[in-house]
C-alpha positions in Angstrom: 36.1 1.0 -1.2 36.6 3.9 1.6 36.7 2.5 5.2 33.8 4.7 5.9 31.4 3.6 3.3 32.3 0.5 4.5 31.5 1.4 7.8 28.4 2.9 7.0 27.1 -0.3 5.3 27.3 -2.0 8.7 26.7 0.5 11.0 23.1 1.5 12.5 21.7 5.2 13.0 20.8 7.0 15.9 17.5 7.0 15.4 17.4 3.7 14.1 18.7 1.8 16.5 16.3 4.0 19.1 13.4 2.8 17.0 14.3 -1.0 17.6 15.3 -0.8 20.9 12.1 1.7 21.9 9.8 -1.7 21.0 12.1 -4.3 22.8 10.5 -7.9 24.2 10.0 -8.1 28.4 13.0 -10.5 28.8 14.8 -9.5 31.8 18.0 -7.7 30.0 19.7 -8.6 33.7 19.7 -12.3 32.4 19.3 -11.3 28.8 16.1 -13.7 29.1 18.0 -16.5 27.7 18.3 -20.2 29.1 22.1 -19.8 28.9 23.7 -23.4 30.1 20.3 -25.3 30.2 19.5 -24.5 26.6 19.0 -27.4 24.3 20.8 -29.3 21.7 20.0 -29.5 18.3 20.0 -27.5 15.1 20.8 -23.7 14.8 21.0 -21.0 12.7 23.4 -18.3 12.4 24.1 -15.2 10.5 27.8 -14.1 9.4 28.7 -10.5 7.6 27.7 -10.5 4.2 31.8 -9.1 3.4 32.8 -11.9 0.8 36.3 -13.1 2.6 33.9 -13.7 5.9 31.4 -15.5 3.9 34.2 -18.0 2.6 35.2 -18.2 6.1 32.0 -18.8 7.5 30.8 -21.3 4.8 34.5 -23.7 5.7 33.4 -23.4 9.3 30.1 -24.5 9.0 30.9 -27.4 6.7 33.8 -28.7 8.7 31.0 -28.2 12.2 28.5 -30.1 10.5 30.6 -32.6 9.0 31.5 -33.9 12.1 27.9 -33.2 14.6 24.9 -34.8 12.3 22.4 -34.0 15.2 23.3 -30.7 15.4 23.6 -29.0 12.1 24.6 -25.1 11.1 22.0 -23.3 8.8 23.7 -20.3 7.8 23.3 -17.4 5.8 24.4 -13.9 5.0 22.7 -11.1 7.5 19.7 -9.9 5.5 19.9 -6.3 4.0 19.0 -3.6 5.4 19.5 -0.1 6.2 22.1 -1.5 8.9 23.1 -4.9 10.0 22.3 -3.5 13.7 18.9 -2.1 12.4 18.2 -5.6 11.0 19.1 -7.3 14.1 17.5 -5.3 16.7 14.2 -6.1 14.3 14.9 -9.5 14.3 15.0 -9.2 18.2 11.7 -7.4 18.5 10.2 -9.8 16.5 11.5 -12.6 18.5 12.9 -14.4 15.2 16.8 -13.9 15.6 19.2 -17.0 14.9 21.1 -18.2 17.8 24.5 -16.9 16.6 25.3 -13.6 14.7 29.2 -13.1 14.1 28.5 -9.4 12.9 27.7 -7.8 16.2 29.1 -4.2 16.6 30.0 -3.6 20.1 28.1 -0.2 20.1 25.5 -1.9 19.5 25.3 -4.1 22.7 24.0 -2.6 25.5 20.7 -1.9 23.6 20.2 -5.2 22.3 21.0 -6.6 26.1 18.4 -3.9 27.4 16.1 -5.0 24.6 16.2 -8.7 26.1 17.7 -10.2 23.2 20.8 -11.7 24.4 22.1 -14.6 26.1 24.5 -13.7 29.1 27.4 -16.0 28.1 28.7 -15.4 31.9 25.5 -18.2 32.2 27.7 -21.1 30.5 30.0 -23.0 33.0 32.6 -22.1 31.4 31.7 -19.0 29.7 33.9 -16.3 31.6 36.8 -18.7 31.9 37.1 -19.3 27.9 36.4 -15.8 26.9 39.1 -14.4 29.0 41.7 -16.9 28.6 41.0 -16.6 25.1 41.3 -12.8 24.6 43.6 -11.7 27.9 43.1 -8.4 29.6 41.1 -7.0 26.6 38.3 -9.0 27.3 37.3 -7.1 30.1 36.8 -4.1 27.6 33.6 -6.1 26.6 31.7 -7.3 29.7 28.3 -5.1 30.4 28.3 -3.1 33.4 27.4 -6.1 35.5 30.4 -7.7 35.1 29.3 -10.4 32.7 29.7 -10.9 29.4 26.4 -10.3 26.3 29.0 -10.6 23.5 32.8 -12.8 22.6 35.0 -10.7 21.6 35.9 -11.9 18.2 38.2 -9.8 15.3 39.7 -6.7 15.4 40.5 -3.8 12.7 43.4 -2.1 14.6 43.4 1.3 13.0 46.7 2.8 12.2 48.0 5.8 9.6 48.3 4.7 6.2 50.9 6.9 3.9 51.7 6.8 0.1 55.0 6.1 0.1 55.3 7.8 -3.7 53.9 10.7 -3.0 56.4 11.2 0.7 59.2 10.7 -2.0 57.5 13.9 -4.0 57.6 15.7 -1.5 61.2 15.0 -0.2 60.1 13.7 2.4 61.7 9.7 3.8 59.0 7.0 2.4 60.8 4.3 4.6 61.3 6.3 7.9 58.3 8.7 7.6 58.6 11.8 9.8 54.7 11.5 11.8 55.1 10.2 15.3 54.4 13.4 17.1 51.6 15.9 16.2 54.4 19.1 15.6 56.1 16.3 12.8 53.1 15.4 11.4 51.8 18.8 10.9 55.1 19.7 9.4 54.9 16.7 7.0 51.1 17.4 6.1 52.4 21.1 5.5 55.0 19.7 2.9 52.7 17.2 1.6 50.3 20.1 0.5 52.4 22.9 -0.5 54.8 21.0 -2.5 52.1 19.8 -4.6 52.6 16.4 -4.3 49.0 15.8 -2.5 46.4 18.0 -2.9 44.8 17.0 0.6 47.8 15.8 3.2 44.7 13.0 4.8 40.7 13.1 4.4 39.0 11.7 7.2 35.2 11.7 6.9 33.8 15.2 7.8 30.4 14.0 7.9 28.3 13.9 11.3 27.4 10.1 11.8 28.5 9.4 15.5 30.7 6.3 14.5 33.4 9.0 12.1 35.1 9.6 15.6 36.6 6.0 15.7 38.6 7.3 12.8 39.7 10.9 13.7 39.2 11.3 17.5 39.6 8.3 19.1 42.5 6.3 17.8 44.7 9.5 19.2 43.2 9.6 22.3 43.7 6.3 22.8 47.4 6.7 22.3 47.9 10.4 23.7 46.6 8.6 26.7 47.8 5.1 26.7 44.4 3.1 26.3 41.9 5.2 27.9 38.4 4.6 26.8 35.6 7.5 26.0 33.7 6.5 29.6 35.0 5.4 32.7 33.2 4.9 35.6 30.0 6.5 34.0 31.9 9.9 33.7 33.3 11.3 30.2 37.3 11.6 30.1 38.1 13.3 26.8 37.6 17.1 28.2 41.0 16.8 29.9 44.5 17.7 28.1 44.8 15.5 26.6 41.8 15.4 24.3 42.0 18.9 24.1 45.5 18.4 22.6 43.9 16.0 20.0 41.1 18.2 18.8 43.4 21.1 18.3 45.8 18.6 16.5 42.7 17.9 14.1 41.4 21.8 14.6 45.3 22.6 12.7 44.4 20.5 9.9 41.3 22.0 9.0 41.9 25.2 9.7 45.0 25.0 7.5 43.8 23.4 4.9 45.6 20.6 5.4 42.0 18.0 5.6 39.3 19.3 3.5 35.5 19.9 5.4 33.9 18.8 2.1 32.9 15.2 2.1 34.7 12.5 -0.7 32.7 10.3 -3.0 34.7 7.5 -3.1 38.4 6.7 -1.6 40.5 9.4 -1.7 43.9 7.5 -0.5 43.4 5.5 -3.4 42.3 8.0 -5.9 45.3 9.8 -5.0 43.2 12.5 -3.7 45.2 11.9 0.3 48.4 10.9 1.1 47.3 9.5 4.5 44.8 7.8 5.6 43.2 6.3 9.2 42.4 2.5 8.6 43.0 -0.9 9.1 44.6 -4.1 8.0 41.4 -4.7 5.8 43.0 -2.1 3.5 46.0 -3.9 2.6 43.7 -6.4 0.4 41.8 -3.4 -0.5 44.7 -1.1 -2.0 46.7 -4.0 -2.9 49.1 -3.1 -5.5 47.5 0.2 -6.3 49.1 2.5 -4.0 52.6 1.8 -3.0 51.8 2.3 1.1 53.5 2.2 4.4 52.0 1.9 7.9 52.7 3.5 11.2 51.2 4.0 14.6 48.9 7.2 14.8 50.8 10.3 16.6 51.2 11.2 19.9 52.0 14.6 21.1 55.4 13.3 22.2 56.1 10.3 20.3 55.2 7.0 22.0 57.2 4.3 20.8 55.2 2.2 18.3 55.3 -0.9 20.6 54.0 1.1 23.5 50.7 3.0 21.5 47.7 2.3 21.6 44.5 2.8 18.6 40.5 2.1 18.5 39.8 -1.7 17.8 37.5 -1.6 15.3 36.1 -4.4 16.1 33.1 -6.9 15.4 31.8 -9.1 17.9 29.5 -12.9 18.4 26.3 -12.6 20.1 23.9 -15.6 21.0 20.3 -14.8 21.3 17.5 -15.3 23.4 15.6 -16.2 20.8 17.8 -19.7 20.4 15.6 -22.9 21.0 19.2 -24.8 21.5 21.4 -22.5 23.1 24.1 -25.1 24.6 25.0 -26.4 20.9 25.0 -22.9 19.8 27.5 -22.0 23.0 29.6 -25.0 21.4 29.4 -23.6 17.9 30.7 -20.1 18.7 33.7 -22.0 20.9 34.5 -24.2 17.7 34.4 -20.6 15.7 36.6 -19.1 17.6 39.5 -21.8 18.5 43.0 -21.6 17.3 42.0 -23.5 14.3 39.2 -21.1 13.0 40.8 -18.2 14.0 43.9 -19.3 12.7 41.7 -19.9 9.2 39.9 -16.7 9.9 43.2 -14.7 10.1 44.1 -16.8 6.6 41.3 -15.9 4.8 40.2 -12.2 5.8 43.3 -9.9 7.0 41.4 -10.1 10.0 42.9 -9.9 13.8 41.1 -13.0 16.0 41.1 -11.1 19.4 43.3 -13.4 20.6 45.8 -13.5 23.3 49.7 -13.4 22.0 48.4 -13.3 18.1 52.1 -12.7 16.4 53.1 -15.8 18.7 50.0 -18.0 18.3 50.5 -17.5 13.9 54.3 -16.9 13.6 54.1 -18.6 10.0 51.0 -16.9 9.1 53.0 -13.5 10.0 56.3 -14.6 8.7 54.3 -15.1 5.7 52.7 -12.4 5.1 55.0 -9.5 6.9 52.7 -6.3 5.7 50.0 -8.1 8.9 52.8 -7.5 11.9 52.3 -4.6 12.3 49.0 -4.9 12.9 49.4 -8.2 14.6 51.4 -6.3 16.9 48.9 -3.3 17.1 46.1 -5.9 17.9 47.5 -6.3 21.3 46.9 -2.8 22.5 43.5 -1.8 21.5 40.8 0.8 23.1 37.1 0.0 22.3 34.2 2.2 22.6 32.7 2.1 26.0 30.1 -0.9 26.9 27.9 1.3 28.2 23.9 2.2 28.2 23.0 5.1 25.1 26.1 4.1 23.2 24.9 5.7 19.7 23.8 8.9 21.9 26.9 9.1 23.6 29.3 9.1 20.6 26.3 11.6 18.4 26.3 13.8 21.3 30.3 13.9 20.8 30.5 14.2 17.5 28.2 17.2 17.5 30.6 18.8 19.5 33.3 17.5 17.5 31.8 18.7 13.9 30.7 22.3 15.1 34.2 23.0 17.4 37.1 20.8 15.4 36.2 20.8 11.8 33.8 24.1 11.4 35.9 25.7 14.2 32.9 27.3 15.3 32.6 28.3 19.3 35.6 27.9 21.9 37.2 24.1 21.4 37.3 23.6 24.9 33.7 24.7 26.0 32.5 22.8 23.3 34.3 19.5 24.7 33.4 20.3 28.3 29.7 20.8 27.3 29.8 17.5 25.3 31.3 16.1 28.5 28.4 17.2 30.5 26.0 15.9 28.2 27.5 12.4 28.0 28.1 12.0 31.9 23.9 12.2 31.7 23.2 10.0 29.4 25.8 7.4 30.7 23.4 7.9 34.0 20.5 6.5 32.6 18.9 3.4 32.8 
């Protein structure tokens, strides 16, 4: 299963998410309308990710909770289908009949449930800020709204990094064990061997396709580490129309226009049908690929070559939100703390490939790592994440990108940098609005 049809399972549409959020409830989204540490005690329900490692997880979890707290029991289930998990949830929000827990909660999706009322501010918990920040370190801050609180824990990360077939880099006589891709001129020179030696008929095949979430798995992850962790927004002001992102799309713009990363869109998984000898993903795919294709990792390229401990990628992460629509929020604040202690994330880590967003992860797991080497580098890559901006018209922000993106970078249609600039200009007025 391709990362993005997995992706796509789980992610919302535009217009979607516009449609839930358009109808939200008259909660004040400054408080997220929730009774945060004055919430009761008593029974709750959560949801958890219908992915079948996280549903063993989640089922141990809620055994070993309710085991041990008989007045305040778990009822929990998969997220119900839907066209999107976020579509589902902002529905469930609007309808006022959300569980108190959700551990499938896509960041992008955040500030419109908070404007839509339908979170609890878990700055509102005595110690809410305090555990979520010691907890996660200097990444937290990545995830408080733009009142300086926090609507969602950071939870598990994805770390994105580039995947190679080792077999076909021998093909193509090029080093499978020392793989020559750490700036953009070497990895365009290995793509170009890769291709016209034969030994891959597409050198990597990101998704072409013009969802607004494909960027976190072309764009972003290298202008994360051409820049050293620098998110899509600061400050309410677009940063990618600078050299730097300029430099990425014209790394991307080389592929294309050489035929090097095909515009047509793959059915299926084309690093494992042998269709791409690279690929942008993370450490889900090791369980994924398995023993089917003999595969290496390393950091995505820089123009210059940052050092692999120094570069940074997109997070890919999924979050835990608590809603307003919780009758006992203080045991469900107690819940998502027992989730997400060393134990469970230790368990969590165990059972799904996972990364807990978790200060010091190599050094909190050493045995689960030493265990199971083909996770370090990830475990290592978990540390120096970049996540997509916690900011108001999220899903507008990154369509209004990829637009650009699609029509300048992959079609190669219009001047690159206009296009960028004018995609700049766009963003910097939706991040304006309310």
């Amino acid at each position: 299963m391709q990362r993005r049809t997995r992706v796509i399972a789980g992610a919302l549409t535009a217009a979607g998410l516009l449609a839930v959020t358009a109808c939200g409830g008259d909660d004040d989204p400054s408080t997220g309308g929730g009774e945060g540490a004055d919430g009761g005690r008593g029974d709750i329900t959560i949801w958890y990710s219908n992915n079948e490692a996280e549903v063993a997880w989640g089922e141990q979890m809620v055994e070993a909770w309710n085991a041990e707290h008989p007045d305040e029991q778990i009822e929990a289930q998969e997220i119900p289908a839907g066209a999107s998990s976020e579509e589902v949830i902002g529905a469930a929000i609007t309808a006022g009949n959300a569980p108190c827990l959700i551990f499938n909660t896509a960041p992008v999706a955040v500030p419109d449930f908070e404007r839509q009322g339908g979170l609890v501010s878990l700055s509102s918990f005595d110690d809410g800020d305090s555990y979520i920040q010691e907890r996660s370190g200097d990444v937290a801050e990545q995830y408080q709204s733009e009142n300086g609180e926090y609507f969602q824990l950071p939870w598990k990360s994805n770390p994105v990094m580039i995947f190679y077939n080792k077999d076909m880099f021998a093909a193509a006589g090029l080093d499978p064990e020392n793989p020559p891709l750490s700036t953009y001129d070497e990895f365009l020179e290995t793509a170009r061997t890769l291709v016209s030696s034969g030994a891959a008929p597409q050198a990597i095949w990101p998704a072409p396709t013009s969802e607004f979430f494909q960027s976190w798995f072309d764009f972003y992850p290298l202008y994360a580490a051409e820049t050293g962790g620098t998110p899509l927004i600061e400050e309410g002001e677009a940063t990618f129309a600078d050299d730097a992102g300029t430099g990425v799309a014209e790394f991307w713009k080389t592929l294309y226009d050489e035929g090097l990363a095909s515009r047509e869109a793959y059915q299926g998984d084309s690093f494992a049908d042998g269709q791409a000898a690279m690929a942008i993903v993370g450490p889900w795919a090791i369980a994924v690929y398995g023993e089917n294709v003999n595969w290496g990792a390393v950091p995505v390229p820089t123009s210059a070559g940052t050092p692999a401990e120094e570069t940074y990628t997109f997070s890919d992460a999924k979050n835990i939100g608590l809603y307003t629509s919780c009758e006992n929020q203080a045991t469900a604040w107690d819940v998502l703390k027992f989730a997400t202690s060393e134990e469970q994330d230790g368990l969590l880590l165990e059972m799904t490939g996972q990364m807990p967003i978790r200060q010091d992860l190599p050094g909190t797991y050493p045995d689960y790592f030493a265990a199971n080497p083909a996770y370090e580098v990830f475990g290592d890559q978990a540390g120096r994440t970049v996540e997509v901006p916690n900011v108001n018209n999220s899903v507008a922000i990154w369509q209004a990108f990829r637009d650009a993106w699609s029509q300048s970078v992959i079609f190669g249609e219009g001047d690159l940098q206009e296009s960028l600039q004018g995609a700049a200009d766009e963003i910097d007025g939706l991040a304006g609005q309310s």
